[in-house]
Structures are given as C-alpha cells and as structure tokens.
C-alpha positions in Angstrom: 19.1 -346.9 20.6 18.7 -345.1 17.5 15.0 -343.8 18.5 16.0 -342.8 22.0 18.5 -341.0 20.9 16.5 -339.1 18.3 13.7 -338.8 21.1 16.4 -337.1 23.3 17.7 -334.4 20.7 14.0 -333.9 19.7 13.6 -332.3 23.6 16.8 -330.8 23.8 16.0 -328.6 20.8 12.3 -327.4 22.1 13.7 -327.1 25.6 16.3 -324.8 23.5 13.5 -322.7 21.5 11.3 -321.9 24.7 14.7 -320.6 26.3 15.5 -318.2 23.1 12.0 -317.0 23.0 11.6 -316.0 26.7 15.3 -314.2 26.5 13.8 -312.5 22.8 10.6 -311.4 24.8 12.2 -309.6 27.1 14.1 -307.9 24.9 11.5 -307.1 22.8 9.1 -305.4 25.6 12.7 -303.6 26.7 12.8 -301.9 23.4 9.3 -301.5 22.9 9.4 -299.5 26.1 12.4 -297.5 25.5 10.2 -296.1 22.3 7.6 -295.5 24.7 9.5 -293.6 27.1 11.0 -291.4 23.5 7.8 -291.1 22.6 6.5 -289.7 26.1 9.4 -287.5 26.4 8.4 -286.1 22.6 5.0 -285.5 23.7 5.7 -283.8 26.5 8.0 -281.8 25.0 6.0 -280.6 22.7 3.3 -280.1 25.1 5.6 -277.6 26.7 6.8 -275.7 23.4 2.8 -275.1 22.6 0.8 -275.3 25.5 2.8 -273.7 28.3 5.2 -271.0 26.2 3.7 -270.9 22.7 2.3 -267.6 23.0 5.9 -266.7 23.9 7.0 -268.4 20.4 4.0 -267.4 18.2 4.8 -263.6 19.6 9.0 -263.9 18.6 8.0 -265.9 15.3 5.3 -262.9 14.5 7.4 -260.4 15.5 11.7 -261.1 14.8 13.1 -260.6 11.9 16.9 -261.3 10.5 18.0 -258.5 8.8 21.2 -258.6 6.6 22.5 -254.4 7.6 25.4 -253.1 5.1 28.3 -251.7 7.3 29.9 -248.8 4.9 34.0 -248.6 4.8 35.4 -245.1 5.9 37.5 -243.8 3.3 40.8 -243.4 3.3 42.1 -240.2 5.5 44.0 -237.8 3.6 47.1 -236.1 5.2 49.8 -233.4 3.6 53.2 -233.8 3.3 54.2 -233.3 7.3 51.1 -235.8 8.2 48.6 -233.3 9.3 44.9 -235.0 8.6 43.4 -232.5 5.8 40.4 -234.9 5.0 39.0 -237.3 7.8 35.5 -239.1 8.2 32.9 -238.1 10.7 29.7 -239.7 11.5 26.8 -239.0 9.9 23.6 -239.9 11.0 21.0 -241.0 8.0 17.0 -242.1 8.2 15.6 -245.2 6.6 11.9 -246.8 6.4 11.9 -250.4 6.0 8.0 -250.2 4.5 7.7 -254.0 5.2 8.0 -253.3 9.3 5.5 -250.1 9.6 2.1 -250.6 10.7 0.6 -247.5 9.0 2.3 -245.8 6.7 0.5 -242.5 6.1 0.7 -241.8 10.1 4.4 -242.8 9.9 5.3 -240.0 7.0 3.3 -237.0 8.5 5.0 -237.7 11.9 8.3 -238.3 10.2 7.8 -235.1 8.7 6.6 -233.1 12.1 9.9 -234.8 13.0 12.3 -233.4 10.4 10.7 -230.5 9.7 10.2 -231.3 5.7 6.8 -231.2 3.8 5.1 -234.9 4.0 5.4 -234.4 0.5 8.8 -234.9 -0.1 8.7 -238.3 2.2 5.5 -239.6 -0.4 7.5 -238.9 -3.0 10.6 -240.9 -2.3 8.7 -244.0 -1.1 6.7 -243.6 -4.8 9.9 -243.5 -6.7 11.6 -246.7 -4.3 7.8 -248.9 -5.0 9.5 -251.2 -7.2 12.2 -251.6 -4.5 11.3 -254.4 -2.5 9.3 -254.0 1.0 12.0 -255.5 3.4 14.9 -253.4 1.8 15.2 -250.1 3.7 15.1 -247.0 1.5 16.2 -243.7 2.5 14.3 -240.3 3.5 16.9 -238.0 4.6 20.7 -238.0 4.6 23.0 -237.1 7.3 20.5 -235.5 9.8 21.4 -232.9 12.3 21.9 -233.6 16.0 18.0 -231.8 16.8 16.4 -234.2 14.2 17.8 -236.9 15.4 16.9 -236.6 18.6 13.5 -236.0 18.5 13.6 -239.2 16.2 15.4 -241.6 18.9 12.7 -239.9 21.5 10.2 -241.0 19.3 11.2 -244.3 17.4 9.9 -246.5 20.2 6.4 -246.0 18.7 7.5 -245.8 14.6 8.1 -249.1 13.4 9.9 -249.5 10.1 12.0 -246.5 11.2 15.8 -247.3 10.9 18.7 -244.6 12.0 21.9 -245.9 9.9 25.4 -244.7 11.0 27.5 -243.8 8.3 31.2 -242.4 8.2 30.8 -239.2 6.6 33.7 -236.9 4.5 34.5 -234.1 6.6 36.9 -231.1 4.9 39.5 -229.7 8.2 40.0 -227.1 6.2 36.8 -226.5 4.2 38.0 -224.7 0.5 41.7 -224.3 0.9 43.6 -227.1 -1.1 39.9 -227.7 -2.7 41.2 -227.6 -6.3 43.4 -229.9 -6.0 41.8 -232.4 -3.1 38.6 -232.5 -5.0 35.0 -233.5 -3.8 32.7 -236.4 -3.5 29.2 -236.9 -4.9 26.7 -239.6 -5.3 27.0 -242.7 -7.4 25.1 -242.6 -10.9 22.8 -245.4 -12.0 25.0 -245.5 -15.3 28.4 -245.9 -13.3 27.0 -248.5 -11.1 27.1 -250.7 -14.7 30.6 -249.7 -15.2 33.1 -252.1 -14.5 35.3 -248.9 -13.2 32.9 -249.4 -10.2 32.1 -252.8 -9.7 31.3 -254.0 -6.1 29.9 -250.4 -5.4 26.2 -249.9 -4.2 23.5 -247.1 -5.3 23.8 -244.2 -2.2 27.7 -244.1 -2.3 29.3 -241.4 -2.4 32.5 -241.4 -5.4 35.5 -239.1 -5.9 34.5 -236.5 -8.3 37.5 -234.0 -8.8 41.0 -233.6 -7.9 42.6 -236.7 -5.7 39.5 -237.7 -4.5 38.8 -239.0 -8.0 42.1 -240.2 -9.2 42.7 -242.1 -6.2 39.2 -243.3 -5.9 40.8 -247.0 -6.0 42.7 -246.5 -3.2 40.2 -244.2 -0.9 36.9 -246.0 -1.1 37.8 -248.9 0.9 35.3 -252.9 0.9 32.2 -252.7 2.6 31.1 -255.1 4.8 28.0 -256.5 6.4 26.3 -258.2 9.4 23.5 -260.6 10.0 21.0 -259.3 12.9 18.1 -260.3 14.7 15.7 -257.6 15.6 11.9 -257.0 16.6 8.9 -255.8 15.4 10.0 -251.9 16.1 13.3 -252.2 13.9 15.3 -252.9 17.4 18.1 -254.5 17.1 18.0 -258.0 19.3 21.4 -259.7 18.7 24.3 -260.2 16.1 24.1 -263.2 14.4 27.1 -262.9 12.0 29.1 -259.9 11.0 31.7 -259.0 8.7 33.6 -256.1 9.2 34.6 -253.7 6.4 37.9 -252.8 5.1 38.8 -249.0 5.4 40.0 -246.8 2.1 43.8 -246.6 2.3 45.2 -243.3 3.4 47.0 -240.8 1.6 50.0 -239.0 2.7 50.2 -235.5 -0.1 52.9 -233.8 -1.2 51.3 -230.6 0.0 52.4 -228.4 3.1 49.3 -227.0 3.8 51.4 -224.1 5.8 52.4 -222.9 2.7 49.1 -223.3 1.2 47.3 -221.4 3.2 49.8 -218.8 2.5 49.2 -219.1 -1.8 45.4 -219.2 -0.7 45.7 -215.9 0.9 48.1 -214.2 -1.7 44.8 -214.6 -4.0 42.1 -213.7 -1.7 40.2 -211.1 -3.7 41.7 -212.1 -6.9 40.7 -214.5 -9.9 44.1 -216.5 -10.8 46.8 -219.5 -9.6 49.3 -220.2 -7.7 51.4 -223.7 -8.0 54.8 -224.3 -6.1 56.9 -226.9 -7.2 59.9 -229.4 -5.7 62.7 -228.5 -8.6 64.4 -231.8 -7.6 61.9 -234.4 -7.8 58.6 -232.5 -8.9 56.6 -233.3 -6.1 54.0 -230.2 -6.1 54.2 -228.0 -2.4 51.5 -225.7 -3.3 48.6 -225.3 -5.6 46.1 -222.8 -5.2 43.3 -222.0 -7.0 40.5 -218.7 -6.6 37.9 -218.7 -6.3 37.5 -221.8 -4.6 34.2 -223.6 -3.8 32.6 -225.2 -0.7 33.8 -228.8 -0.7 30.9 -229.2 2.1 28.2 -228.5 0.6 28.8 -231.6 -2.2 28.7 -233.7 1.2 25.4 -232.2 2.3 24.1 -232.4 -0.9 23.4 -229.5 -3.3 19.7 -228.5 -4.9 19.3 -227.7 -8.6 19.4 -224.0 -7.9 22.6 -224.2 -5.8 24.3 -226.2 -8.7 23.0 -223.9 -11.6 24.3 -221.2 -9.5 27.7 -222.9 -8.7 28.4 -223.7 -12.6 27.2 -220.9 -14.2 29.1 -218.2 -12.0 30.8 -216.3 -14.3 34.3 -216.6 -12.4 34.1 -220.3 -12.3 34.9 -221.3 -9.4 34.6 -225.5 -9.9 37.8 -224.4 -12.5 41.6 -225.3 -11.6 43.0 -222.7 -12.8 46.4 -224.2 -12.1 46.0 -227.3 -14.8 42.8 -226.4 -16.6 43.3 -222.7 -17.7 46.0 -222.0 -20.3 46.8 -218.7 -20.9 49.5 -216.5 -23.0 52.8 -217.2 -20.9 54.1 -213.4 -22.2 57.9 -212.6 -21.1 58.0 -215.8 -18.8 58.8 -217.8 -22.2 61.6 -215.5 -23.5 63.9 -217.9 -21.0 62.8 -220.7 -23.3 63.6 -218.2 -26.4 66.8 -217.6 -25.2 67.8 -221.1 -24.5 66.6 -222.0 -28.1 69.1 -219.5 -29.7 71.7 -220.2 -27.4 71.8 -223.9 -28.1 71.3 -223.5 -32.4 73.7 -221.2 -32.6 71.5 -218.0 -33.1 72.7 -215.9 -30.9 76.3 -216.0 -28.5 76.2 -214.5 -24.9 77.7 -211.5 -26.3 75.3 -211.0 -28.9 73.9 -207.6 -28.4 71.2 -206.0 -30.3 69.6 -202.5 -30.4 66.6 -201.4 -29.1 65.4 -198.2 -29.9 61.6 -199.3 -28.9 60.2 -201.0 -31.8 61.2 -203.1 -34.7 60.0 -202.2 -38.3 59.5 -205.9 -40.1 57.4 -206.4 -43.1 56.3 -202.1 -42.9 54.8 -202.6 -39.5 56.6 -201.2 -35.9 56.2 -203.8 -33.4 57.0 -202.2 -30.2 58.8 -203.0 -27.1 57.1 -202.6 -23.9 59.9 -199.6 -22.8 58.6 -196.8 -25.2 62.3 -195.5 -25.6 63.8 -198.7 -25.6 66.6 -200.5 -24.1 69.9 -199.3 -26.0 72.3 -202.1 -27.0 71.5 -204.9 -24.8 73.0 -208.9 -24.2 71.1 -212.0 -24.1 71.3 -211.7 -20.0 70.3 -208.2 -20.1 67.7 -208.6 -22.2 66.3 -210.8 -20.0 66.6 -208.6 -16.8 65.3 -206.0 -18.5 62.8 -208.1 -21.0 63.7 -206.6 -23.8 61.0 -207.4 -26.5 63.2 -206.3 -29.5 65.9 -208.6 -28.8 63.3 -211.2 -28.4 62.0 -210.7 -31.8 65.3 -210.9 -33.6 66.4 -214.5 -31.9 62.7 -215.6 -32.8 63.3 -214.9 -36.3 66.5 -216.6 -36.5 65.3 -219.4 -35.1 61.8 -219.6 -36.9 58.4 -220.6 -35.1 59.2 -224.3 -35.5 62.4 -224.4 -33.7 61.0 -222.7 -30.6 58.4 -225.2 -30.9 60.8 -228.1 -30.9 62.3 -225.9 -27.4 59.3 -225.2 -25.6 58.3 -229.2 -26.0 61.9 -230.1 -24.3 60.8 -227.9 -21.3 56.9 -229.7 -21.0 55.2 -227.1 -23.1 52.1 -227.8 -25.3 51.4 -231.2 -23.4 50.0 -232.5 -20.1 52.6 -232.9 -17.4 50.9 -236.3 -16.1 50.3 -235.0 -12.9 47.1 -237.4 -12.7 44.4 -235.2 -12.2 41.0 -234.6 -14.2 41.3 -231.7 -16.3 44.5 -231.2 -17.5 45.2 -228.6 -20.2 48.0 -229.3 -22.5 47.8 -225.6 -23.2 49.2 -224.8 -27.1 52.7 -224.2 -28.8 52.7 -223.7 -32.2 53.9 -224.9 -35.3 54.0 -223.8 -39.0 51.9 -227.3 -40.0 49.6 -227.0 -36.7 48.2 -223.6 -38.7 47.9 -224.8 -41.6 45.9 -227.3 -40.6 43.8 -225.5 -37.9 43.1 -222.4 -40.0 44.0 -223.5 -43.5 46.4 -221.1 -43.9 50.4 -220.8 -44.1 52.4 -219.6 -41.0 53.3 -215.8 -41.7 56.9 -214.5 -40.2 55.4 -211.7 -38.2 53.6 -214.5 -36.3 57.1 -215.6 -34.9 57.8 -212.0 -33.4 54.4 -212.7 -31.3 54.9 -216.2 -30.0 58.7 -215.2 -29.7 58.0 -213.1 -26.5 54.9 -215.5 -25.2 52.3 -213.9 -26.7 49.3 -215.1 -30.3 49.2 -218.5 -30.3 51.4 -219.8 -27.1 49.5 -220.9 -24.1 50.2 -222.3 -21.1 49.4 -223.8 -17.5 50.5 -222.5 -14.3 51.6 -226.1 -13.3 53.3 -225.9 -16.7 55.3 -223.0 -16.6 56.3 -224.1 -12.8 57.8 -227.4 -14.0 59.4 -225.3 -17.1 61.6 -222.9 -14.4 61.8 -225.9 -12.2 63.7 -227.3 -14.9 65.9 -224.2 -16.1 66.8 -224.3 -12.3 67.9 -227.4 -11.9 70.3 -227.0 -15.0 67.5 -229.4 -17.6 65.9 -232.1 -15.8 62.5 -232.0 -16.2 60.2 -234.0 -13.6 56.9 -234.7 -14.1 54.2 -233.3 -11.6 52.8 -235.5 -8.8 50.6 -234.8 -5.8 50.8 -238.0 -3.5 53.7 -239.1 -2.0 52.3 -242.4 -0.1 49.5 -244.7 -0.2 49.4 -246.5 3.4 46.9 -249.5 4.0 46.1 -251.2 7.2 49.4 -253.1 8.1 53.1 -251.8 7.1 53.3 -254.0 3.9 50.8 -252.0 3.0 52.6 -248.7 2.1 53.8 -247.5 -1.1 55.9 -244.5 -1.3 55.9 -242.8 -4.8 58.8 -241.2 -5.8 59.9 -238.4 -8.9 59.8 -239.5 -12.3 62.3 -238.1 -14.6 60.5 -237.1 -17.9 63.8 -236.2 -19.9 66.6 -234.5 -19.2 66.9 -231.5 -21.9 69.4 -231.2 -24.2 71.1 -227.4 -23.7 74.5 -227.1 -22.5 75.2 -226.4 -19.1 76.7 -222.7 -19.7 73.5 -221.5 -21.7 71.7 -222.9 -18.6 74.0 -220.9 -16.5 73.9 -218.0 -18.8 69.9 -218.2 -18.3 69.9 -218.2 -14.4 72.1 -214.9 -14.2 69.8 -213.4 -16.5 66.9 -215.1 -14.6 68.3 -213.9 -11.0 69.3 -210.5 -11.9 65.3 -209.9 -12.4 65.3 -209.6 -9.0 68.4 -208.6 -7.8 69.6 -206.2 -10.3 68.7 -202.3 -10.0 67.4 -202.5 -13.3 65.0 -205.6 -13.3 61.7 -205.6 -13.9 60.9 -207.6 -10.5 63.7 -205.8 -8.4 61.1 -203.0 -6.9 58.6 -205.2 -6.6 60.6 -207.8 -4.2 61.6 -205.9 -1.1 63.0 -208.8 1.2 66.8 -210.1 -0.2 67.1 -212.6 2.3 66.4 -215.1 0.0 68.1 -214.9 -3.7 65.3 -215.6 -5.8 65.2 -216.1 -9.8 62.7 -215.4 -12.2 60.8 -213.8 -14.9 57.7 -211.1 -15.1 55.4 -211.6 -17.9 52.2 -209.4 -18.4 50.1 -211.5 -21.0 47.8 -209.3 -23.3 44.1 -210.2 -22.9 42.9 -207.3 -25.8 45.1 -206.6 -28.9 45.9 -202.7 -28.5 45.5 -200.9 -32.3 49.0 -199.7 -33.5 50.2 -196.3 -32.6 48.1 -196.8 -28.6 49.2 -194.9 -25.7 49.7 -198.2 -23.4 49.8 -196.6 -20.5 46.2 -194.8 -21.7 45.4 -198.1 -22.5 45.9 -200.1 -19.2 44.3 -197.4 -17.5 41.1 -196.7 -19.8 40.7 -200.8 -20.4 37.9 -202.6 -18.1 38.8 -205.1 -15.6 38.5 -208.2 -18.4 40.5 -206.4 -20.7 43.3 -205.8 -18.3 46.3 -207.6 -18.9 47.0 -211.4 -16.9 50.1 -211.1 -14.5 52.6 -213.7 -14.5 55.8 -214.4 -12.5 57.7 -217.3 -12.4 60.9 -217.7 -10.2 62.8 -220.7 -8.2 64.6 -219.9 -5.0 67.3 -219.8 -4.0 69.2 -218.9 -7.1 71.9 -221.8 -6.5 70.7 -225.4 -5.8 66.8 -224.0 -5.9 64.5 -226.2 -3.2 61.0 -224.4 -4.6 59.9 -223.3 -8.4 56.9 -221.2 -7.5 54.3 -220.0 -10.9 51.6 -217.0 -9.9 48.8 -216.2 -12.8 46.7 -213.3 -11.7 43.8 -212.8 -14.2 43.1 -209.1 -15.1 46.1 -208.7 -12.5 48.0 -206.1 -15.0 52.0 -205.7 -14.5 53.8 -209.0 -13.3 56.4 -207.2 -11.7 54.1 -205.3 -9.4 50.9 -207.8 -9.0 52.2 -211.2 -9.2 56.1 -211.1 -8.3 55.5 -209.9 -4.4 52.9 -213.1 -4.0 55.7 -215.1 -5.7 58.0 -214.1 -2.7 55.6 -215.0 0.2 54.9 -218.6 -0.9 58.8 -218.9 -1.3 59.4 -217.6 2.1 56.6 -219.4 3.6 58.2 -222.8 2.3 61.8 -222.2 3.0 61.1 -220.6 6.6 59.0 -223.0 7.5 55.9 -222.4 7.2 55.9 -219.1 7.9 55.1 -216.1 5.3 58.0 -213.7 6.6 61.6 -214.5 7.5 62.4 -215.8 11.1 
C-alpha cells in the first residue's frame, strides 16, 4: 500500500510541474512581447524624430537660443506738493550686439553705422573695449536712439543678426531746468560704486541719482529690476517666454514744492546770478527754491561729451551750484534782527533804548559809518530796524561782544547745516573769539564786533538759512528744520509714508522781544520811512522783513559810496538781500532772495520777495486776484 501510494504522489507532482510550466510559458512569451511591442514603438519613434522631421530639429537646435533679458524698474515719479508729475519715465529706445549671434561682424558695424549715422569707428571701438565681456552677453552701441534711427534699424534687422533693440524706461524732466537745483540729475553708474555696498544689487549701465532728491532719495527712486527667460532664433527674434519676472518700480515722491510758485522765483531771477528759497514758517516744509543759472537736466539723460562737461563745470557763473544751500555769503542788515534779539534778551539794550546817530561812530580813532551819510538822529531798537541804522547796531554789538551774538545766531540755525538732506550743504560761518584764534592765530579785536554786528567780515550765510532764521522770528522762536519731500508712496497703500516737520528747538527769547522784533520787522515795509516801503508797491498783503546789501569789495575810508556803487564793476557790486514772512500776523510763507552783484536790497531783491509771496498766498498766481 505504501508503494502505491508513493507511486501516486510521485504523478500527481509531475502532472503538477508540466501544468505550472505551461501557465509560466505563456506568461513569459506575454512579457517578452510586451517588450517587443515597447521596443517597436521606441524605434519607430525615433525613426520619426530623425528620419522624417530631423532636419526640422537639427535647424531649431542650430538655430534657438534661451536668452536670460534684464527687464529695468522705472523709477519712481516725482510729483510737487499739489500732485502734479514734475519727473516721469519715458521710453527710450537703446541698440545692443550680441557678438555671439552675428554672422559677420565687420559687415554688421559698417551697416550699423550707415544706420545711425556715426563713424564705424566708434562701433569698433566699443566692441574692443567689451572683448573680455563674454560673446553671448549683449553689449551696447548707442543709447536711447531717436525715432529715424530706429526705424531704419527695425526695417533692417531682419537681415542683422546679433542686433538687439532693448526698451528702457527713460527719465524725462516736464519742466526741463526749473526746480533743477533742487530735483537734481541722474548719470551713469561708476565701476568703483558698483563695489560699494551703498549700491549693491545695481548693474553697470544704470543710471544713479547724482544731485538734489534724485540722489538723496536714490533708495527710494531706483526701484528692483527684474528679468525673463526667452526663447529666440538665429536673428535675435524673440520666439516665446519661458519664464519672467517682473520688476518692481522706484516708489514715488510727492515734494513739498508748488511748482506754481516756482516758476514764479525762477522768473524773478531770469537774467540774474542769485537764490531764491520760500519756506513753510509752521512746519519748515520748503515751497520754493530757486537757483540761476540753472542747467539742462536733459542733457545728463542724453549723455554729455568731455567738451560739454568742461564747458558746464568751468563756466564761470556756475551753474551746477545751489546757490540756495551751497553759497554762503555776508547776510549784511538781514542779521541786525538777530542783533537785536541778542540785546533784547541779555539785557543790553530795553525797547526804549535810543541811541544817536549822527552817521558814523568813532571807536578805537577810526569813523565807521552808517549807510545814511547824515545819519538817523536818536533812534529805538524798532526804528533802528525800519530804518537799519548801522550806528545803533554797532553799540548793541559791543555790549554784547562777538561771542554772545554767536551764541544767538546758533539759536536761530546759523553757522550750521539745517539738515535739509541734500548734497552740498554749506553751514556758512558765525564767528567766535576762539574760532580766530585758531583759524588765523590771532586774538579777536573789538572793532571786529562792529562788522559782524550789522552782518558783515566774518558772518556768512545760506539763503535756506536765513529763510528758516525769519521763519523762525515769525513764528515767535520755533525753529524747524528744512525738508523737501513730504511722502514716499510705494505700490499698495501700506506703502506710503508721510514725513512731517521736525522741530529743531524752540529759542529761548521772550515773547515781547519777539514781538518787539516783528513791528520793527513789518514796519520795513509798511512804514514811510523803511528801507523796503518804496520798493513794495502792493499792500494787500502785510509783509515783514529786512533789506540787507552785503559788501563784496571793502571801500577805503573817507569813499563817496554812492561814487563807489556806481564806478565799481559788476563783481564788485554789492549782493542784495531781503528776507520777509507774510502776512505779518500768523505768517504761512518766509521767503529769502540773494541777488549776486544785485546792489541795494530794498530796490533789487525786496520787489522779487513780494511776487513769490503773492504767487503762494493767491494761489499760484504772481499778482493779487
């Protein structure tokens, strides 16, 4: 039983073996002929990839390029006050050769050239000085080219490979000059600043704010660049986008500037040499600021030759020059308000303090004169200012002493920068009994103090500077410092910052020697006998100030000044100031106006004074409504 048994499981287990191999068979020659069928499909594929369209493939793998194209960020628009656009972005059209794309490069240049109407020379020249650059990087051959050139280069580009137009948004100047002091200009990036870490992320060809705000807000103006990834063919054409990201624009800038009113200070000094700044007393925000000569802001954007700059910086008038921050000059009778404050506050003098004038003072056996030949009789602290008595000036200077006035004209911004924020600043010169010494080694001499004492020898000053001073005797002693932009807006609303006035310090004089001061200061103008009263025709608006004539050329002692100012050359003339706010109670503008060479204050610079402050508080406009 035991052996048939075994016999049986013996049959049942190769009967068992020949079933699994035929079922493994056929699933062997299954598989084996999926691969097949793969296999087939691959060759055939392949077949059709190089047989039937390779010459299709060969010709786009020969012929297409990706090309990684930089996408520049417009600037930030600038606006004034009122949010008329004074700086915007055009386009601008420039010409690059991508040397690794052109088929003959000698035939390319000479018809380039013909093209743009430039010696073939110039184009050999900048692909010499870019051969380091490498082949597929496009270098440029001319900047912003004009509608004609451009033209005749589209017409042609179909048979110029390697020839790349690039659009770039270009600085455009609405009002080309006015304002250009103060907005400033761009020029090209500098090998050396590209290092800097001021300008970090920036790339060689940008253009960077040189002057004014376009400089010290360069953070805020430039904007990000950005970039795309493109496909395109053997001519430079562009085929499709393959990735792209899109650039971030320069945040815009709202001014503090009406540019009404400063079209109406650039006009007051058309013809002239000088500055003209106009003030907010209540905050310090600055309305006007005008600067002659001016300069062509456009022509930094189309790019100037050696011979243009040469010519541009050594013009004798200097016109790159803000006169309103970076001239100081001798303040003359505007300071005696500062005087007069001084020696109210220490006690020198009382409102009723009167002292002679019979023309001159003798000190130390010499006559210094007053500007009135005959001299003003017994005059007040107020009257000596509405007549600008130099006599009584020199007696308060001497009782106060040249450091004293020092310590006043500091209180009031003088002698230092007023942190407006712009390139440039002068902080202009008060001076001091220890500043002489150690300047010119020698001790501070008494008849010194008579000079300085009516704004003349050592005391300089700014246009802004003197501004912000009257602002500040207007406003009964707060001084503000200077600022030029009142908001930075970005691309959403969280984006906006709105700057505000800072208060620098609020000067320590009473409130009746201020008030004491603005009578004086107002009956200038409105009193028969001030020295600006003939010169300001219009009452409609009470305005305050001061005339000051600033000697340019000492005169020797015992000169006819009348002979003088008539016989003296045009750069020996005297500088004319005047310096007002208006109205005279709760003042809304402190205007400065510096004429160079301009002679009297009263009748040069007071009447220009008076058109900016009517243009501001009549809207706009230079006359009355």
């Amino acid at each position: 039983m035991d052996a048939k048994k075994k016999k049986s499981e013996i049959l049942h287990l190769v009967n068992w073996e020949v079933a699994e191999t035929t079922v493994f068979q056929k699933q062997y020659f299954l598989l084996a002929g999926l691969m097949l069928l793969i296999l087939l499909v691959y060759l055939l594929r392949l077949w059709h990839l190089q047989i039937l369209e390779g010459s299709k493939y060969r010709y786009q793998s020969e012929n297409n390029r990706i090309r990684l194209e930089d996408i520049p960020a417009p600037r930030g628009i600038i606006f004034d006050r009122n949010g008329i656009p004074l700086v915007e972005n055009r386009p601008a059209y420039h010409l690059l050769l991508i040397r690794e794309d052109v088929q003959d490069m000698d035939q390319t240049i000479r018809e380039l050239a013909q093209l743009c109407n430039k010696p073939p020379e110039e184009f050999f020249g900048i692909v010499e000085a870019n051969k380091t650059t490498p082949k597929f990087m496009p270098i440029r051959l001319v900047a912003d080219l004009d509608r004609d050139c451009l033209a005749r280069i589209e017409a042609h580009k179909v048979r110029l490979p390697g020839v790349v137009i690039q659009l770039e948004p270009k600085r455009e100047y609405r009002w080309n000059g006015t304002a250009a002091h103060l907005i400033g200009y761009l020029s090209e990036i500098t090998e050396a600043e590209l290092k800097s870490e001021d300008y970090e992320g920036y790339f060689a060809g940008e253009d960077i704010g040189r002057f004014g705000v376009e400089s010290a807000f360069e953070k805020y103006l430039h904007g990000k660049r950005g970039g795309r990834q493109v496909e395109v063919d053997a001519i430079g054409r562009r085929m499709r986008v393959l990735d792209e990201v899109l650039p971030i624009p320069g945040r815009n800038l709202w001014l503090t500037i009406d540019i009404e009113v400063q079209k109406v200070a650039e006009s007051c000094l058309e013809g002239s040499v000088g500055g003209i700044v106009a003030l907010d007393p209540n905050n310090g925000a600055v309305l006007a600021m005008a600067s002659r000569p001016t300069f062509d802001q456009e022509q930094f954007i189309r790019g100037l030759n050696k011979e243009q700059w040469q010519a541009l910086s050594k013009d004798p008038n200097h016109p790159l020059l803000n006169r309103c921050i970076g001239s100081a000059y001798p303040p003359g009778s505007t300071y005696k308000a500062i005087v007069a404050l001084a020696a109210l506050k220490e006690g020198m003098v009382t409102p009723e303090t009167n002292f002679g004038c019979p023309g001159f003072l003798y000190f130390a056996g010499r006559k210094y004169r007053c500007w009135r030949d005959r001299g003003h009789g017994s005059v007040d602290v107020e009257r000596a200012l509405i007549q600008s008595c130099d006599v009584y000036f020199y007696q308060a200077g001497l009782r106060l002493g040249v450091d004293r006035i020092a310590q006043y004209a500091h209180y009031f911004g003088l002698g230092e920068r007023t942190g407006i924020g712009l390139k440039g600043e002068n902080p202009g010169n008060i001076p001091t009994a220890a500043w002489k010494k150690k300047v010119f080694h020698v001790p501070w001499q008494k008849g010194e103090t008579l000079s300085i004492a009516i704004g003349q020898g050592f005391d300089t000053a700014t246009p802004l500077q003197m501004a912000n001073a009257f602002a500040a005797i207007g406003n009964g002693g707060k001084l503000w410092q200077p600022f030029v932009v009142r908001r930075i807006e970005g691309g959403n609303s969280d984006e906006i910052d709105e700057m505000k006035g800072k208060l620098k310090r609020t000067i320590p004089v009473d409130a009746r020697y201020f008030q004491v001061v603005q009578k004086g200061l107002c009956g200038v103008v409105q009193d028969e006998r001030g020295t600006a009263h003939s010169a300001i025709k219009d009452r409609s608006i009470p305005i305050s100030g001061k005339t000051g004539t600033a000697q340019v050329v000492k005169l020797a002692e015992g000169a006819n000044r009348k002979l003088a100012a008539k016989m003296a050359k045009l750069t020996e003339r005297d500088h004319a100031w005047f310096v007002a706010y208006a109205p005279s109670v709760d003042p809304k503008i402190a205007v400065a106006v510096l004429v160079e060479h301009g002679g009297h204050g009263s009748s040069t610079a007071a009447p220009l004074a008076q058109r900016v402050i009517a243009a501001y508080l009549n809207g706009g406009a230079a006359e009355p409504k």
